[in-house]
N, CA, C and O atoms as a DFTB+ gen file, in Angstrom:
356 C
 N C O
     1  1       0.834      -1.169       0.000
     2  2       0.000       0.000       0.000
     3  2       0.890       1.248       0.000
     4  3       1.934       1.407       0.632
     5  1       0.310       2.058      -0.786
     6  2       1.898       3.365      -1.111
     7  2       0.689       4.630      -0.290
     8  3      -0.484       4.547      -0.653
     9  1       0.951       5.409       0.464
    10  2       0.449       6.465       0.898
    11  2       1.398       7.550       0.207
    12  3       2.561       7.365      -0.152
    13  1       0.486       8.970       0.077
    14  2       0.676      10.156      -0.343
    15  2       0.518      11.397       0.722
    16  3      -0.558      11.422       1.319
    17  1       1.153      12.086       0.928
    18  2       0.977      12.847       1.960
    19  2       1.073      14.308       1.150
    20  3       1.737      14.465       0.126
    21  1       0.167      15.494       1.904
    22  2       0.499      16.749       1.124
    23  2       0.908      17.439       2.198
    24  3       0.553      17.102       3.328
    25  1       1.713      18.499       1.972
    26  2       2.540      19.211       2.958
    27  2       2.101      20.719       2.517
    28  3       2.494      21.287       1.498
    29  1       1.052      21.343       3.662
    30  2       0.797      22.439       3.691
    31  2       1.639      23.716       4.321
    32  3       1.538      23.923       5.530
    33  1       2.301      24.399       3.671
    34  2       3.229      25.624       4.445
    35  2       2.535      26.659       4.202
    36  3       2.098      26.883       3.073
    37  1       2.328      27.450       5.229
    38  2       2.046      29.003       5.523
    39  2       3.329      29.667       5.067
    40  3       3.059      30.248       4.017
    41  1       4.575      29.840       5.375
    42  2       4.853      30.415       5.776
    43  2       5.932      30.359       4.073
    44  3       6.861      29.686       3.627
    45  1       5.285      31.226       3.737
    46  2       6.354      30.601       1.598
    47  2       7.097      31.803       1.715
    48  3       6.631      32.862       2.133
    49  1       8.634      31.557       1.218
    50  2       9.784      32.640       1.534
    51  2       9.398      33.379       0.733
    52  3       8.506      32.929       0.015
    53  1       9.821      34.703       0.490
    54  2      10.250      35.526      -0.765
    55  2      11.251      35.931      -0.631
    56  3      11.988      35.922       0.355
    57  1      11.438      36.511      -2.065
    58  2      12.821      37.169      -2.605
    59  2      12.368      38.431      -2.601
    60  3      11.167      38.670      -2.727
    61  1      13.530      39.631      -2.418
    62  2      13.382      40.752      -2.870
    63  2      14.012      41.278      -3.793
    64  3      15.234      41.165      -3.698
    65  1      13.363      42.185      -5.255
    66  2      14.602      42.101      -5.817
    67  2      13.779      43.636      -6.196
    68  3      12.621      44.024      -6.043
    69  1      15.416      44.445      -6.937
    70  2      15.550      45.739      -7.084
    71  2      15.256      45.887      -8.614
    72  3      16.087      45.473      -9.422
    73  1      14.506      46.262      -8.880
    74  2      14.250      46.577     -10.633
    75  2      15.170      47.828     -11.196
    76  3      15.923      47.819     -12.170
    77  1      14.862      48.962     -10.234
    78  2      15.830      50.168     -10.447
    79  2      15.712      50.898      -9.587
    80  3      14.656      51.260      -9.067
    81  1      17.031      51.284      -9.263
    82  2      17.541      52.085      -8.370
    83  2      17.234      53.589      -8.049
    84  3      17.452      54.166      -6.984
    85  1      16.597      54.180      -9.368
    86  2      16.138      55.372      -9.150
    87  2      16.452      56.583      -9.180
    88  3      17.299      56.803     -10.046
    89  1      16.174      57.366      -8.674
    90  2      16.979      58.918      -9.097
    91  2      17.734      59.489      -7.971
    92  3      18.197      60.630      -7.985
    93  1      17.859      58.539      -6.857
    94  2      18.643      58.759      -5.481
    95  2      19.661      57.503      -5.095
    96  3      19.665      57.027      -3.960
    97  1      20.523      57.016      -6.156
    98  2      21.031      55.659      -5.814
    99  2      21.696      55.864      -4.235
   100  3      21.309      55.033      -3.413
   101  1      22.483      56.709      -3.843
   102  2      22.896      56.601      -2.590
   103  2      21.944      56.750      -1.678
   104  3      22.331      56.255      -0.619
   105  1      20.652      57.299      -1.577
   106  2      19.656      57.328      -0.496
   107  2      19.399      55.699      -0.706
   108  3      19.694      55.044       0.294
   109  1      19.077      55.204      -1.437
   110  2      18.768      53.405      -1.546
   111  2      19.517      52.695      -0.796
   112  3      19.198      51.925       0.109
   113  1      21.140      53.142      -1.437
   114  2      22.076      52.400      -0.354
   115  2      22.207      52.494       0.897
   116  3      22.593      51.643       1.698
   117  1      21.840      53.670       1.081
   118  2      21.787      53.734       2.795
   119  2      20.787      53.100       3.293
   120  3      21.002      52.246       4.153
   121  1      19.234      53.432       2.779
   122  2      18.175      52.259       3.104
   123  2      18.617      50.617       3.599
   124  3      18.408      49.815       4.509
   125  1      19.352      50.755       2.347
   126  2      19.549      49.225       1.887
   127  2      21.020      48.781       2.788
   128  3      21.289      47.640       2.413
   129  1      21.651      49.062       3.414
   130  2      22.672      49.651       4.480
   131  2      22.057      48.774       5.947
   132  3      22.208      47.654       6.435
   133  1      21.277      50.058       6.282
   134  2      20.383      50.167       7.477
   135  2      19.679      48.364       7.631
   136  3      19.739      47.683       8.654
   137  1      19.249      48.074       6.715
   138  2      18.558      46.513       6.711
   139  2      19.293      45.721       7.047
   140  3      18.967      44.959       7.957
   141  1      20.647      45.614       6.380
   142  2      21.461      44.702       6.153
   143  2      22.449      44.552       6.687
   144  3      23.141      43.553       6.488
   145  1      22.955      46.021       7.950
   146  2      24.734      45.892       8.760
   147  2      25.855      46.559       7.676
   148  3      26.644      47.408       8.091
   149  1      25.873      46.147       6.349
   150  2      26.821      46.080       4.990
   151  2      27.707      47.436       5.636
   152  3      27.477      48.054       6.676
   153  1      28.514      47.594       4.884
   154  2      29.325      49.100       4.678
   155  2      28.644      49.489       3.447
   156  3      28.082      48.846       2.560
   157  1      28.857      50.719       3.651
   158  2      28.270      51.755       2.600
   159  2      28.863      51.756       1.165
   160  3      28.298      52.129       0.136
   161  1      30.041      51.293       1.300
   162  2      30.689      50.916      -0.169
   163  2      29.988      49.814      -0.611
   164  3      29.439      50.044      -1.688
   165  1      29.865      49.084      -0.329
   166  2      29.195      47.229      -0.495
   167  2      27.700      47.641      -0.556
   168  3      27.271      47.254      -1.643
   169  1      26.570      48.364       0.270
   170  2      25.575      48.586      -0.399
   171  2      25.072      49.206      -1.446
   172  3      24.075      48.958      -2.124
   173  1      26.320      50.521      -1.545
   174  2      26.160      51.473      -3.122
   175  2      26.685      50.634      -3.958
   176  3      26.022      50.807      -4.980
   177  1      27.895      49.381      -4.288
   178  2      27.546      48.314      -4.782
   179  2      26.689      47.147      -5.458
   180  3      26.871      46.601      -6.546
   181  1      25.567      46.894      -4.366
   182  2      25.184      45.976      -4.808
   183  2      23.750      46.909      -5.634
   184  3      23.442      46.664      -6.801
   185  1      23.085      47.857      -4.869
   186  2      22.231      48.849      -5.721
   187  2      22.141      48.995      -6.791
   188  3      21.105      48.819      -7.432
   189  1      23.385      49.409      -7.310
   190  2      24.079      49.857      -8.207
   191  2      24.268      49.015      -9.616
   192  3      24.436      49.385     -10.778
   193  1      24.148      47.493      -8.884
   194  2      24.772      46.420      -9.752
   195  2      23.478      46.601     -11.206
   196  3      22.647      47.501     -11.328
   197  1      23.730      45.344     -12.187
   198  2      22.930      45.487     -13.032
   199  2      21.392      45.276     -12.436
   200  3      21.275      44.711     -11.349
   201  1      20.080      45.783     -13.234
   202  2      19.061      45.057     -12.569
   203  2      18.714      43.692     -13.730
   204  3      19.172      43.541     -14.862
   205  1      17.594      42.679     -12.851
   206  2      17.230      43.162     -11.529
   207  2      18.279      42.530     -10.817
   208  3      18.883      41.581     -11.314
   209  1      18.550      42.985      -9.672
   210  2      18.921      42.302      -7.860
   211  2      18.676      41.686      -7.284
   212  3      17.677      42.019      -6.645
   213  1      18.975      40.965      -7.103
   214  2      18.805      40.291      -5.377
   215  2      19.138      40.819      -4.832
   216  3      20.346      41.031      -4.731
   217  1      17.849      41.583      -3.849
   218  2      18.474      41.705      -2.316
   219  2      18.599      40.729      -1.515
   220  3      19.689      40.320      -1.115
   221  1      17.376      40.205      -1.165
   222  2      17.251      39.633       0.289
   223  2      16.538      37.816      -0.678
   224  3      15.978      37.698      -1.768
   225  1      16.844      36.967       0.148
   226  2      16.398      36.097      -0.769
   227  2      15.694      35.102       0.665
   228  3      15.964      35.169       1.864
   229  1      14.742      34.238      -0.064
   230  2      13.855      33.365       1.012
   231  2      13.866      34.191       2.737
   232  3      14.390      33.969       3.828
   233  1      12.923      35.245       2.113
   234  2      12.933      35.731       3.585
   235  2      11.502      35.630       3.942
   236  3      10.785      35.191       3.043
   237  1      10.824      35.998       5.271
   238  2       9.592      36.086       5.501
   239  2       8.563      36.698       4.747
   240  3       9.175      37.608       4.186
   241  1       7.321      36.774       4.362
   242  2       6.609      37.724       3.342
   243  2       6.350      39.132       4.208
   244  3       5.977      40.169       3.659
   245  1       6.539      39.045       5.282
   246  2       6.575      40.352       6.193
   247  2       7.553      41.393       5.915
   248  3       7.418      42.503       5.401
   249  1       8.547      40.794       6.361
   250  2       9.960      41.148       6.238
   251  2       9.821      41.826       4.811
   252  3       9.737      43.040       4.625
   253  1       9.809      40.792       3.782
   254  2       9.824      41.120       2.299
   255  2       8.843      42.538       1.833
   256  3       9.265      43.421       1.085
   257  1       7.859      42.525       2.278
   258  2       6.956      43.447       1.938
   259  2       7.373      44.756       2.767
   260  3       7.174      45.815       2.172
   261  1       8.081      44.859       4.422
   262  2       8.862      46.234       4.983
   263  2       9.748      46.522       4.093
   264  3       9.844      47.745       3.989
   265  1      10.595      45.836       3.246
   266  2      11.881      45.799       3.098
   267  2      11.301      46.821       1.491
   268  3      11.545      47.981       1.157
   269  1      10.678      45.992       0.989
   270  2      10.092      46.510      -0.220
   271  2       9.613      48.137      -0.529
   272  3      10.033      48.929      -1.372
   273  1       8.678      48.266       0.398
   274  2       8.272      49.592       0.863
   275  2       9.364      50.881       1.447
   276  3       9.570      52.047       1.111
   277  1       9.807      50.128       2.299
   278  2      11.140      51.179       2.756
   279  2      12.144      51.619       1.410
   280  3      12.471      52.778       1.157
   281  1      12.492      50.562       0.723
   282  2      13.195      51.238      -0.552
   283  2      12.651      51.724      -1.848
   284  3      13.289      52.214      -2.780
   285  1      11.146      51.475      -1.745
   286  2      10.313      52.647      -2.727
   287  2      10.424      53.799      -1.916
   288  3      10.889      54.804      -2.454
   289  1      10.070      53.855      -0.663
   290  2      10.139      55.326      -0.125
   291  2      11.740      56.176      -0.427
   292  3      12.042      57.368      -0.497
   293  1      12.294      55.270      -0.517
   294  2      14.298      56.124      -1.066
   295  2      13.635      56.207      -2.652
   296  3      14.338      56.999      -3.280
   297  1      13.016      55.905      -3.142
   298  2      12.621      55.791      -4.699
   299  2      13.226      55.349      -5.572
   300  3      13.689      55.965      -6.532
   301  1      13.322      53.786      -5.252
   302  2      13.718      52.788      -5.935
   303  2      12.054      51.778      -6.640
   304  3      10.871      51.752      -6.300
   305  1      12.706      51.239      -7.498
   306  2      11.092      50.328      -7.942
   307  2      12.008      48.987      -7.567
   308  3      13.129      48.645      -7.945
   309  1      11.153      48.446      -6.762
   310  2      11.036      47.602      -5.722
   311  2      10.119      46.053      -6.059
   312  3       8.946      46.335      -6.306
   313  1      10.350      44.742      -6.112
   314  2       9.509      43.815      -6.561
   315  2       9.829      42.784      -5.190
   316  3      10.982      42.591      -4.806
   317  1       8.790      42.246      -4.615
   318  2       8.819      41.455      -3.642
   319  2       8.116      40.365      -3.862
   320  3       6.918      40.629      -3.753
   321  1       8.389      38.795      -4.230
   322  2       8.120      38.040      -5.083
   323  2       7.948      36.450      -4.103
   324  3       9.014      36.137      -3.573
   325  1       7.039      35.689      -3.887
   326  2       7.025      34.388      -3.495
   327  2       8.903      33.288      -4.314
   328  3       9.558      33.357      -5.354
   329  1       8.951      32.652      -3.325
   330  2      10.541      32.613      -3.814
   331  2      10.003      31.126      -4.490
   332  3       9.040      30.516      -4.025
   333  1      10.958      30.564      -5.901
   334  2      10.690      29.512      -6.553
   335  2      11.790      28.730      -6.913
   336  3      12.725      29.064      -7.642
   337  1      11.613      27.699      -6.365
   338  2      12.974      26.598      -6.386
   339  2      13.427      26.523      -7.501
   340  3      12.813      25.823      -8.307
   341  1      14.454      27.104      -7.859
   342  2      15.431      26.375      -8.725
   343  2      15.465      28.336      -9.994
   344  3      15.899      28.388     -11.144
   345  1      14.994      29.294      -9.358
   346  2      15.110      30.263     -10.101
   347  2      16.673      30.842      -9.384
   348  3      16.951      30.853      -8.185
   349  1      17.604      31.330     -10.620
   350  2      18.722      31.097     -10.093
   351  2      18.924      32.553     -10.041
   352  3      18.504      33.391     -10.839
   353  1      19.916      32.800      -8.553
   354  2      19.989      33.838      -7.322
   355  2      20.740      34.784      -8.530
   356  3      21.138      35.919      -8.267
């Protein structure tokens, strides 16, 4: 006899990722700074990098959605996304 089991999770990670940086890239980095501990060279870095970004990856949808909001308010366009196995970082 073969049983099937389904596995219900609440709790589905997301990714955050940066579409564009905007017309204040160093206000972002500092945002994006403040979240993360980084040095300020390493966040105007990664901002900066091509889009889109990874910021933050398999994080809470809470988390994801503050994180999101706080760096539209620096005026960045901002995408906060259910995270999907095997989409590469």
């Amino acid at each position: 006899m073969t049983t099937y089991l389904t596995l219900v999770c609440d709790d589905i990670p997301y990714d955050v990722f940066l579409l564009d940086v905007g017309p204040s890239p160093l206000e972002v980095a500092k945002r994006f700074r403040t979240m993360t501990s980084v040095g300020l060279w390493r966040a105007k870095q990664t901002v900066t990098g091509a889009p889109p970004v990874l910021l933050f990856a398999g994080i809470e949808e809470d988390a994801a959605r503050r994180h999101a909001e706080d760096l539209r308010a620096a005026g960045a366009s901002v995408t906060a996304e259910p995270w999907t196995p095997g989409r590469p970082a």
